[in-house]
GUPA-311473 format. One record per residue: x, y, z of N, C-alpha, C, O in turn; residue in three letters; residue number from 1. Coordinates in steps of 0.001 Angstrom, whole numbers, always signed. Example, Ala and Ser with C-alpha at 12.3 -4.5 7.8 and 13.67 -1.06 7.14 Angstrom:
2
      npx      npy      npz     capx     capy     capz      cpx      cpy      cpz      opx      opy      opz  rest   nr
   +13190    -5690    +7800   +12300    -4500    +7800   +13200    -3300    +7800   +14236    -3319    +8465   ALA    1
   +12850    -2250    +7080   +13670    -1060    +7140   +12900      +30    +7870   +13409    +1138    +8039   SER    2
! end
This chain:
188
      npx      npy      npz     capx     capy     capz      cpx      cpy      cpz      opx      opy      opz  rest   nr
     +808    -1196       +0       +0       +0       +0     +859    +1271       +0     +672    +2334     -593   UNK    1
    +1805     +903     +784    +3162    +2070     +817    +3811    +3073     -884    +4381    +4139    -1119   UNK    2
    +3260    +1890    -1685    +4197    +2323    -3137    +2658    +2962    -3661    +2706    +4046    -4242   UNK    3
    +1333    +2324    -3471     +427    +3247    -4144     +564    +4719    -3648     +801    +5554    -4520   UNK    4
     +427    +5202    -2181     +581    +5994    -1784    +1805    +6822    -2377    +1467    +7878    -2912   UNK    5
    +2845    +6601    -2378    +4350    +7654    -3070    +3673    +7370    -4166    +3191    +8496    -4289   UNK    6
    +3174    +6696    -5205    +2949    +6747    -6359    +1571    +8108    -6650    +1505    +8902    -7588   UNK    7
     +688    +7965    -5546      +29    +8832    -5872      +82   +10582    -5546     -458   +11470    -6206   UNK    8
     +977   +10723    -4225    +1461   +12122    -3897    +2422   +12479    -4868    +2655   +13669    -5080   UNK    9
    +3043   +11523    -5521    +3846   +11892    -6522    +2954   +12641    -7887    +3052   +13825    -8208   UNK   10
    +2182   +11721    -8484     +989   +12277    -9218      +64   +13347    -8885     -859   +13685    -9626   UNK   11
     +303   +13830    -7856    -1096   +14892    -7309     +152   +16284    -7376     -249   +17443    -7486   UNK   12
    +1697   +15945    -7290    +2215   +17296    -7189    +2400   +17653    -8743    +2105   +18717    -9285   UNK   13
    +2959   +16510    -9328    +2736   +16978   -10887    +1786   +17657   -11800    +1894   +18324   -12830   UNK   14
     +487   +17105   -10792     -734   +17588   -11291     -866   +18961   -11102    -1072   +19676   -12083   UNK   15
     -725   +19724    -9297     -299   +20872    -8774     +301   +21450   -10064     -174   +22181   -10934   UNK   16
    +1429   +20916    -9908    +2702   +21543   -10724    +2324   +22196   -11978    +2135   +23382   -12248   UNK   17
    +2243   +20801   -12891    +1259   +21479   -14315      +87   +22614   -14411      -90   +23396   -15346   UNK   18
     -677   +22501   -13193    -1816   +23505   -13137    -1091   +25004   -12793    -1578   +26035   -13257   UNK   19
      +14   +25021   -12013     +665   +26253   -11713    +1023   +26959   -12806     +805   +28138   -13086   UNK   20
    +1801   +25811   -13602    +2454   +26265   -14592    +1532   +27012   -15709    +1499   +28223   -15925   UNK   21
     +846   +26062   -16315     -348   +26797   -17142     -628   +27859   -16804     -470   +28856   -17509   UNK   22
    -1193   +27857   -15431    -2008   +29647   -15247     -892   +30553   -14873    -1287   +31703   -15065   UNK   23
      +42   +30549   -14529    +1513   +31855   -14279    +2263   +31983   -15545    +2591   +33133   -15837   UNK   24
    +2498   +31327   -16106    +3809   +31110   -16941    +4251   +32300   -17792    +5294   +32954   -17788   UNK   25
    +2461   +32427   -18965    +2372   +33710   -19348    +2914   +34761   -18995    +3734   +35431   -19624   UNK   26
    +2297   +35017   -17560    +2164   +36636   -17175    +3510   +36589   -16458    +4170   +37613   -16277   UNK   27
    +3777   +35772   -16184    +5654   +35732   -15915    +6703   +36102   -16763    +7584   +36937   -16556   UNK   28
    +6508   +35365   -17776    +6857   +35821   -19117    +6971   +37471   -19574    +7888   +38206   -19940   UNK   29
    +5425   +37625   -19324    +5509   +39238   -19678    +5865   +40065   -18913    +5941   +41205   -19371   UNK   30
    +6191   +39874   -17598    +6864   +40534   -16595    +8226   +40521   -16443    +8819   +41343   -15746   UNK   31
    +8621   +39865   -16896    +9971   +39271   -17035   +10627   +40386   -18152   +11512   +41240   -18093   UNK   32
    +9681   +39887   -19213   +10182   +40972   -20804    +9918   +42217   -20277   +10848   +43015   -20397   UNK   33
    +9130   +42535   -19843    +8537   +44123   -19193    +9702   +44968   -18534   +10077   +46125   -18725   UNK   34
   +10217   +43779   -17530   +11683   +44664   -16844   +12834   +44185   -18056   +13688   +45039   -17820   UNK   35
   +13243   +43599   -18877   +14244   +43469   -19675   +14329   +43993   -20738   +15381   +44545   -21059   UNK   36
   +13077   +43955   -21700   +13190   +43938   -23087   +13600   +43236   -23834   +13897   +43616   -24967   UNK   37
   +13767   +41792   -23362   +14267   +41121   -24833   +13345   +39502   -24116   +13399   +38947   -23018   UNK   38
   +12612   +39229   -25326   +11606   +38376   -25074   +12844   +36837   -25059   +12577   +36150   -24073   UNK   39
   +13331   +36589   -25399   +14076   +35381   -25667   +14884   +35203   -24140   +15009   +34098   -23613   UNK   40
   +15403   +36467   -23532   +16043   +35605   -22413   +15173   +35889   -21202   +15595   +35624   -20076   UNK   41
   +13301   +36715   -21506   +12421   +36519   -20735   +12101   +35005   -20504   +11994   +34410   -19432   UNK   42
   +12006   +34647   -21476   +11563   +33310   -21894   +12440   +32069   -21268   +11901   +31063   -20808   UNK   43
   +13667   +32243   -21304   +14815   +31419   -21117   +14639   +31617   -19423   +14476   +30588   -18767   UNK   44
   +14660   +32513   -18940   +15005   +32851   -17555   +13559   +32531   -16959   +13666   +31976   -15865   UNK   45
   +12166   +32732   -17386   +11001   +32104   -16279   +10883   +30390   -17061   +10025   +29634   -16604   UNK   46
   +11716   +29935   -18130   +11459   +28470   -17771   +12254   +27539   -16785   +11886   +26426   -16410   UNK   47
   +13908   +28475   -16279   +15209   +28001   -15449   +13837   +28217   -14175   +13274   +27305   -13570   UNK   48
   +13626   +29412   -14074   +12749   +29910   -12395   +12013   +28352   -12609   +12618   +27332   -12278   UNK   49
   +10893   +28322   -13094    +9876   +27114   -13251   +10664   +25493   -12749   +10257   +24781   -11831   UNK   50
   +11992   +25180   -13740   +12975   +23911   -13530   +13158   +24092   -11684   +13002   +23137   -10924   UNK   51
   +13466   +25322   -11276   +13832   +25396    -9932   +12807   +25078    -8941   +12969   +24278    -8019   UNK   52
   +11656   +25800    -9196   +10625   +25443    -8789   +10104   +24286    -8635    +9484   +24210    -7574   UNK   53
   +10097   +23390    -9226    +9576   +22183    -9577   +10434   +21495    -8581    +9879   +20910    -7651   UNK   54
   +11793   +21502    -8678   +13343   +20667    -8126   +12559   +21212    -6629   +12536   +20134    -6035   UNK   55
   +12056   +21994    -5883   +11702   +22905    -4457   +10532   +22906    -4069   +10086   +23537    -3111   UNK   56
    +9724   +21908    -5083    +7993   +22182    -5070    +7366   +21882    -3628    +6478   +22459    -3000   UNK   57
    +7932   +21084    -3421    +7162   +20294    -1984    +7945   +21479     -657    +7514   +21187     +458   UNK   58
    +8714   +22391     -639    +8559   +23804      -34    +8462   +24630     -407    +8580   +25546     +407   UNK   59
    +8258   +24930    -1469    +7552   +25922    -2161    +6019   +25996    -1374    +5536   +26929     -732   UNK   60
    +5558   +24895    -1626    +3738   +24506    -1155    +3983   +24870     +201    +3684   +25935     +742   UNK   61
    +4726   +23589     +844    +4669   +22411    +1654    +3172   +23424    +2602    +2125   +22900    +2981   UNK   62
    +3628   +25221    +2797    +2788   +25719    +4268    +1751   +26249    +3050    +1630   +27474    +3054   UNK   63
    +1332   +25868    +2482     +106   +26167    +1744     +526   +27408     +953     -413   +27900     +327   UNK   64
    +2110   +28261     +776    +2410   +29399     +708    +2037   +29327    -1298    +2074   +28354    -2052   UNK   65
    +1717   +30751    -1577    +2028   +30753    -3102    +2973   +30644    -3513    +3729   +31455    -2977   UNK   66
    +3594   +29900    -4430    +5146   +29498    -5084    +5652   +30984    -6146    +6768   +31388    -6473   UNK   67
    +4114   +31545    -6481    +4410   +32674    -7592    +5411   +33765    -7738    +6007   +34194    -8727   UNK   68
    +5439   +34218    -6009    +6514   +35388    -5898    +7778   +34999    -5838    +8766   +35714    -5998   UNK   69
    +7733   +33318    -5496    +9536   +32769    -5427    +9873   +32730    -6915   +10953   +33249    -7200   UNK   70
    +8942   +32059    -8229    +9178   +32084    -9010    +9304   +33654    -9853   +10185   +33914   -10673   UNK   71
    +8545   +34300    -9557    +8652   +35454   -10633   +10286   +36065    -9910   +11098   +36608   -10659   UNK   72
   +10581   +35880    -8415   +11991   +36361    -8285   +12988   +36178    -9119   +13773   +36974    -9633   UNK   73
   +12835   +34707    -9219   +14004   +34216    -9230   +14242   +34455   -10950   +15342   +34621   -11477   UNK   74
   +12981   +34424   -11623   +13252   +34954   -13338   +13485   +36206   -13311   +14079   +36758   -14238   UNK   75
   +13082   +36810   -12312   +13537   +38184   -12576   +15023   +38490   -12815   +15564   +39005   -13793   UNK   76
   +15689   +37905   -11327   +16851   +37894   -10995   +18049   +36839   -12025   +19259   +37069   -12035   UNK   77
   +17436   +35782   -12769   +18061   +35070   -13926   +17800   +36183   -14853   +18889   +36616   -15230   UNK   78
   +16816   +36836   -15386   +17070   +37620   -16756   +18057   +38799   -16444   +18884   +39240   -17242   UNK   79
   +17861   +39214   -15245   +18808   +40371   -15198   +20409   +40143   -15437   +21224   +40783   -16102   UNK   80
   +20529   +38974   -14629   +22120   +38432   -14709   +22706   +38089   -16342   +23782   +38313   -16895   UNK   81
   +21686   +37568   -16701   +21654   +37141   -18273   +22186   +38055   -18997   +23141   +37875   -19752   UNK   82
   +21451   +39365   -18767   +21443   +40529   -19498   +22253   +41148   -19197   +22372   +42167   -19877   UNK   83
   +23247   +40959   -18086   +24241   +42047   -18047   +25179   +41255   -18611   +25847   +41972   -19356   UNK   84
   +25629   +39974   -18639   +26392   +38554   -18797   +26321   +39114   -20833   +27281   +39249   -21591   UNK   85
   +25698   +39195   -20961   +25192   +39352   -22368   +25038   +40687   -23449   +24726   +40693   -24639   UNK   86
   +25365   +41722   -22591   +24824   +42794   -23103   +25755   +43456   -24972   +25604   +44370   -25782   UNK   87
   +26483   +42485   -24808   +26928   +43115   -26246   +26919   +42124   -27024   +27940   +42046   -27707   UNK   88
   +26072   +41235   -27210   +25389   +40306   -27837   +24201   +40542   -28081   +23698   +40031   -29081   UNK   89
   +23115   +41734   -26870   +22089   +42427   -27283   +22357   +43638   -27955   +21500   +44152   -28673   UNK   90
   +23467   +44137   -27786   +23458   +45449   -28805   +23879   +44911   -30433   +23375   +45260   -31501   UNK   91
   +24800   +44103   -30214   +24585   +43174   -31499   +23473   +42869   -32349   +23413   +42941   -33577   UNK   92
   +22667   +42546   -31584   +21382   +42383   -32461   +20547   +43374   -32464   +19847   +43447   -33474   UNK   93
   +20392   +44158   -31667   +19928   +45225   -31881   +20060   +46203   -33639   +19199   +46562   -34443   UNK   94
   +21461   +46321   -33609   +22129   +46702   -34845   +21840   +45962   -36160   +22022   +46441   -37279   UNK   95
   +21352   +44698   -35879   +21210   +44053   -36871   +19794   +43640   -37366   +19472   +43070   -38409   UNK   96
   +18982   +44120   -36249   +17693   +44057   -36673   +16889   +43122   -35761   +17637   +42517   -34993   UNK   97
   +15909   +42895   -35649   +14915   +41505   -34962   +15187   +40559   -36607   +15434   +40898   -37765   UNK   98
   +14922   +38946   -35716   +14680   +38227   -36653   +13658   +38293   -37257   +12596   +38854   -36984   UNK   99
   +14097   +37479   -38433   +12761   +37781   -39857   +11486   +37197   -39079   +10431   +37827   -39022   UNK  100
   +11690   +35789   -38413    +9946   +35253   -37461    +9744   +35889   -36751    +8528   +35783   -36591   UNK  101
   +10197   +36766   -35933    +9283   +37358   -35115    +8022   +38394   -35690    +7954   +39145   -36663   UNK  102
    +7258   +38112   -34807    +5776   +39401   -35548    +5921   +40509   -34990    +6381   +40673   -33860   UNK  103
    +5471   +41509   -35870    +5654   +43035   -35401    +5205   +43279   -33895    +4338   +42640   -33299   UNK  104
    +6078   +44487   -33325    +5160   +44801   -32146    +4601   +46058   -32572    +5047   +46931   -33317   UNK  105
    +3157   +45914   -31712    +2644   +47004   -32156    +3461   +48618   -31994    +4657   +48348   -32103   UNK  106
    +3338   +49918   -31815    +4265   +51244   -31580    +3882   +51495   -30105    +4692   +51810   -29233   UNK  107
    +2257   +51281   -29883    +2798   +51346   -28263    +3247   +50496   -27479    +3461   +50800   -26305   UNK  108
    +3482   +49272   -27951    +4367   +48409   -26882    +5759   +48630   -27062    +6621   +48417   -26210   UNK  109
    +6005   +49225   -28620    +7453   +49385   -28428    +7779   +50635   -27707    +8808   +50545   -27037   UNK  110
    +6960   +52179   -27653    +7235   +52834   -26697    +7456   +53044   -25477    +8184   +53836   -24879   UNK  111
    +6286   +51730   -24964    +6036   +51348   -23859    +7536   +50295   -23086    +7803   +50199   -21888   UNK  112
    +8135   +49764   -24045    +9241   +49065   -23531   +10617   +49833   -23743   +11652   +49777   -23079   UNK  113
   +10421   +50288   -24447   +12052   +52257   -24537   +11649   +52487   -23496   +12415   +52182   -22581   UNK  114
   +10343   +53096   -23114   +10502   +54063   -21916   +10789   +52962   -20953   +11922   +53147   -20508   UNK  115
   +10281   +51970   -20480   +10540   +51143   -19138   +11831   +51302   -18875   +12315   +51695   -17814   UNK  116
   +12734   +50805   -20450   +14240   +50499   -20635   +14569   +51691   -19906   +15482   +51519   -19098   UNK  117
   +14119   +52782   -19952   +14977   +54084   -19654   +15028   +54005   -18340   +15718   +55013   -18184   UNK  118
   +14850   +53611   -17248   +13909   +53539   -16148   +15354   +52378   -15147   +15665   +51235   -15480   UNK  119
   +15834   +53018   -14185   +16960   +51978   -13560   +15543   +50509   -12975   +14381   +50335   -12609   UNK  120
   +16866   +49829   -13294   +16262   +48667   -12994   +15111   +47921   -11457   +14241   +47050   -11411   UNK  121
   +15749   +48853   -10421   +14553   +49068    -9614   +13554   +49440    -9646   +12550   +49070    -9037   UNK  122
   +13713   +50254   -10395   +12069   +51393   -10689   +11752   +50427   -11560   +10825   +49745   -11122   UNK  123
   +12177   +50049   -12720   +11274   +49079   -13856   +10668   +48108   -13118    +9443   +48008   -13055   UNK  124
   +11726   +47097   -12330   +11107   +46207   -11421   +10085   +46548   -10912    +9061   +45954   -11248   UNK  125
    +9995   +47904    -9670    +8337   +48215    -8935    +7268   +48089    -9989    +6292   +47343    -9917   UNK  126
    +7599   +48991   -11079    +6769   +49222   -12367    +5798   +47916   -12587    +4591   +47757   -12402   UNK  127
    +6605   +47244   -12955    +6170   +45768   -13801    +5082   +45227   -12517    +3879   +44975   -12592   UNK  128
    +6193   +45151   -11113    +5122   +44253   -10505    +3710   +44546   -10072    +2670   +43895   -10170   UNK  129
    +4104   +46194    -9361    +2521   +46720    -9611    +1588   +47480   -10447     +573   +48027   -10014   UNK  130
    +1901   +47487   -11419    +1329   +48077   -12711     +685   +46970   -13235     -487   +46610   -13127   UNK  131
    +2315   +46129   -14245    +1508   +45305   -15176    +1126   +43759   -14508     +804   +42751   -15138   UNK  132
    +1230   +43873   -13444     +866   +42365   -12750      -90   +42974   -11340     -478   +42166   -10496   UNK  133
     -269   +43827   -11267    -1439   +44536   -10526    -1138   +43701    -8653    -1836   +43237    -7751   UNK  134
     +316   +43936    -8934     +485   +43594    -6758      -26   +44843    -6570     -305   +45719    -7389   UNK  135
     -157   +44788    -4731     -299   +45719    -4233    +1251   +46064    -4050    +2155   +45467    -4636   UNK  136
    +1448   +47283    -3008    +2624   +47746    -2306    +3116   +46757    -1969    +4129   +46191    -2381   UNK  137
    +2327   +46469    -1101    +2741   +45531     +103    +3263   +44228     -333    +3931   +43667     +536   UNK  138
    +3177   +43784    -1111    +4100   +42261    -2142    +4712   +42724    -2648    +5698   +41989    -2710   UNK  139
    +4972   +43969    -3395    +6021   +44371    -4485    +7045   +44257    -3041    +7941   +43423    -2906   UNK  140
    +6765   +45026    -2301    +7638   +44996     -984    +8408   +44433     -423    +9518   +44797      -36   UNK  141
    +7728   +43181     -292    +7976   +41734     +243    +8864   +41118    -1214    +9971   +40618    -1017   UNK  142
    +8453   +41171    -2280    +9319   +40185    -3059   +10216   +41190    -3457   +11068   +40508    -4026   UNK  143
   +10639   +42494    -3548   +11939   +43205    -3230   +12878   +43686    -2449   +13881   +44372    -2647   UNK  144
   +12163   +42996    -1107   +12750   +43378      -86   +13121   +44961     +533   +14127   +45196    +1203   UNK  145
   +12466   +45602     +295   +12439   +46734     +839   +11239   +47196    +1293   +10240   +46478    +1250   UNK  146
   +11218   +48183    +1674    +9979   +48935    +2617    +9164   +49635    +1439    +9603   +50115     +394   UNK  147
    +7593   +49541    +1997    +6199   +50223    +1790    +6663   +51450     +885    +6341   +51589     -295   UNK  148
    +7516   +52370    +1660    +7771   +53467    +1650    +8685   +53563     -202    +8441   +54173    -1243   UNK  149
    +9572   +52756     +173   +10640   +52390     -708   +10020   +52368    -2335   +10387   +53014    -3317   UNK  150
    +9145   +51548    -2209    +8684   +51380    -3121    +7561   +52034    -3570    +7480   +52083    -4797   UNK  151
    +6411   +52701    -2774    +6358   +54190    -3597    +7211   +55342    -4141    +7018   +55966    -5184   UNK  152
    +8006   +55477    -3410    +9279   +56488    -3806    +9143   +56238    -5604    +8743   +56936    -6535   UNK  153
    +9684   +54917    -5479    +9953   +54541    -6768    +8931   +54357    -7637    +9113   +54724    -8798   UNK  154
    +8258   +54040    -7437    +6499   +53962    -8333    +6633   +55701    -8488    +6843   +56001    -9663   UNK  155
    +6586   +56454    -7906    +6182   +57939    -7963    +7890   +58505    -8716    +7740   +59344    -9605   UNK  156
    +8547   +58331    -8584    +9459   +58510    -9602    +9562   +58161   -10769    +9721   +58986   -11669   UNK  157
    +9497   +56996   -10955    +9043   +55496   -12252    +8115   +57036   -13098    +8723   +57797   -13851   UNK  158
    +6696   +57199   -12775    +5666   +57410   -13346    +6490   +59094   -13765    +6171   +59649   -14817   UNK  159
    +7017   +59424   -13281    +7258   +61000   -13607    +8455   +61227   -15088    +8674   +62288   -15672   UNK  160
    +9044   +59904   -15377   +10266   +59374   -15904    +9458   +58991   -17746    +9826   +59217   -18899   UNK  161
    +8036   +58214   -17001    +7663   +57202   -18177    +6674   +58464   -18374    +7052   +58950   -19440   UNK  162
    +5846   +59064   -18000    +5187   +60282   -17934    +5179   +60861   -19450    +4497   +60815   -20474   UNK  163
    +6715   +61597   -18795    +7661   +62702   -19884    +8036   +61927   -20978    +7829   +62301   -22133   UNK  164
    +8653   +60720   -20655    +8792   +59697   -22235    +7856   +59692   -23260    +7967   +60161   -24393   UNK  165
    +6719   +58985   -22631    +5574   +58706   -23359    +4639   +59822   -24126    +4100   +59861   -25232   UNK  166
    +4706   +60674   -23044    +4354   +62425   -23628    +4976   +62837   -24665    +4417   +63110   -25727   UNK  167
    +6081   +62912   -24469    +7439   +63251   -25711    +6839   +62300   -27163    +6547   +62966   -28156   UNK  168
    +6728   +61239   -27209    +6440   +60012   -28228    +5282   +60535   -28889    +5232   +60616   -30116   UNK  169
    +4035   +61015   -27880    +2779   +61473   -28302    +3216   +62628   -29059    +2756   +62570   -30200   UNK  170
    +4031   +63801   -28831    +4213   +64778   -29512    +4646   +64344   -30732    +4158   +64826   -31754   UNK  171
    +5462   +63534   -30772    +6659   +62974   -32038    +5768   +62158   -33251    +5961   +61942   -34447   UNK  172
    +4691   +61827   -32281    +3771   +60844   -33501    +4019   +59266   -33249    +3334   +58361   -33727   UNK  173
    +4942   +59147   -32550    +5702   +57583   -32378    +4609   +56876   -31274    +4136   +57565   -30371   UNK  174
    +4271   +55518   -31423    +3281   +54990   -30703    +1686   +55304   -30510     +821   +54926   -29720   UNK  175
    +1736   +56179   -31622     +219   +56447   -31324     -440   +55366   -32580     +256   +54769   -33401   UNK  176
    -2041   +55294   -32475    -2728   +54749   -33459    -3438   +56116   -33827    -3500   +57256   -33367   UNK  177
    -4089   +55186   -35219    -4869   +56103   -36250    -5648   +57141   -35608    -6073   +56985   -34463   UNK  178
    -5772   +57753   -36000    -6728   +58914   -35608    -8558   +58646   -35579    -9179   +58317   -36590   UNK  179
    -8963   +58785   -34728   -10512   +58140   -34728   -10928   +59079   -36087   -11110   +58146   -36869   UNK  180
   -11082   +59773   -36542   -12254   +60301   -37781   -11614   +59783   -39393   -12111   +60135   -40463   UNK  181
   -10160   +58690   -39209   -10144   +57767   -40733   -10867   +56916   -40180   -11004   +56583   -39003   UNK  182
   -11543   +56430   -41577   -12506   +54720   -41640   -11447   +53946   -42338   -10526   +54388   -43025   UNK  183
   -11794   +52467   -41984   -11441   +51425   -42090   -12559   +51397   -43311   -13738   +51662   -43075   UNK  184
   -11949   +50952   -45032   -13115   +51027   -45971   -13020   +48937   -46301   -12043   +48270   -46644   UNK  185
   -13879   +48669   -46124   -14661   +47285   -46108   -15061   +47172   -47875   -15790   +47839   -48610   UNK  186
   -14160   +45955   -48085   -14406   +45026   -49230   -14963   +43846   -48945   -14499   +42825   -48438   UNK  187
   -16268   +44195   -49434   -17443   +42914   -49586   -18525   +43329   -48937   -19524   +42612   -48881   UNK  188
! end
């Protein structure tokens, strides 16, 4: 009865596991690219977080805790290393263009990711976690380790930075869409 049992807690964390994975992975992903800018070692760095996770799962859980903020750390903290480990291999390509498969990004996501870029890496970090992943203070807090305080500072700096960027872009014409009074003219 001993081997059904390990056979089946074994099956119920995989199951866990897979279900985690499915519903985070995404928005990890885009949080990840959000503080970096380069989707490939977003990508690379929340599937290492995920491998780790998995190797830690049974304390990750074990106190019923969410595994999400250990994982989005730890991709955070792999893409960043990546990216400094790497950085003239990204200006490299930069210079040379995106690859031919990738699909366009639209102009405000690419404005939207210049300005983040402009933004020291703390402030992008607060940015991402409570903006585009909607923490409160109080977790951005906790998974950066600094104070309440700390991290408004930086949210209220962040916004005064991306503000003036994004403003600037609107003047320039860059990132905006069509103007509401052209039509879209329909064949058929």
């Amino acid at each position: 009865m001993g081997d059904r049992t390990e056979i089946s807690d074994a099956a119920r964390r995989v199951e866990e596991f897979d279900a985690f994975y499915a519903a985070t992975a995404k928005r990890v992903v885009a949080a990840v690219y959000a503080m970096t800018g380069d989707l490939a070692e977003a990508e690379d760095a929340v599937q290492e977080a995920y491998v780790r996770a998995w190797q830690r799962w049974s304390r990750l859980t074990g106190d019923g805790d969410d595994p999400l903020p250990w994982v989005r750390t730890v991709a955070t903290r792999l893409a960043i290393s990546t990216w400094r480990r790497t950085r003239n291999r990204v200006r490299a390509q930069f210079r040379h263009g995106p690859q031919a498969d990738q699909p366009a990004l639209s102009p405000d996501r690419v404005a939207l990711v210049a300005a983040l870029r402009e933004l020291p890496p703390k402030q992008r970090q607060v940015v991402v976690l409570h903006h585009l992943l909607d923490l409160p203070v109080e977790q951005v807090a906790r998974e950066t380790g600094v104070s309440n305080g700390a991290v408004r500072t930086r949210l209220s700096r962040a916004r005064k930075v991306l503000g003036a960027r994004l403003h600037d872009d609107e003047d320039t014409g860059a990132g905006r869409s069509l103007p509401a009074t052209e039509e879209v003219v329909s064949h058929g």
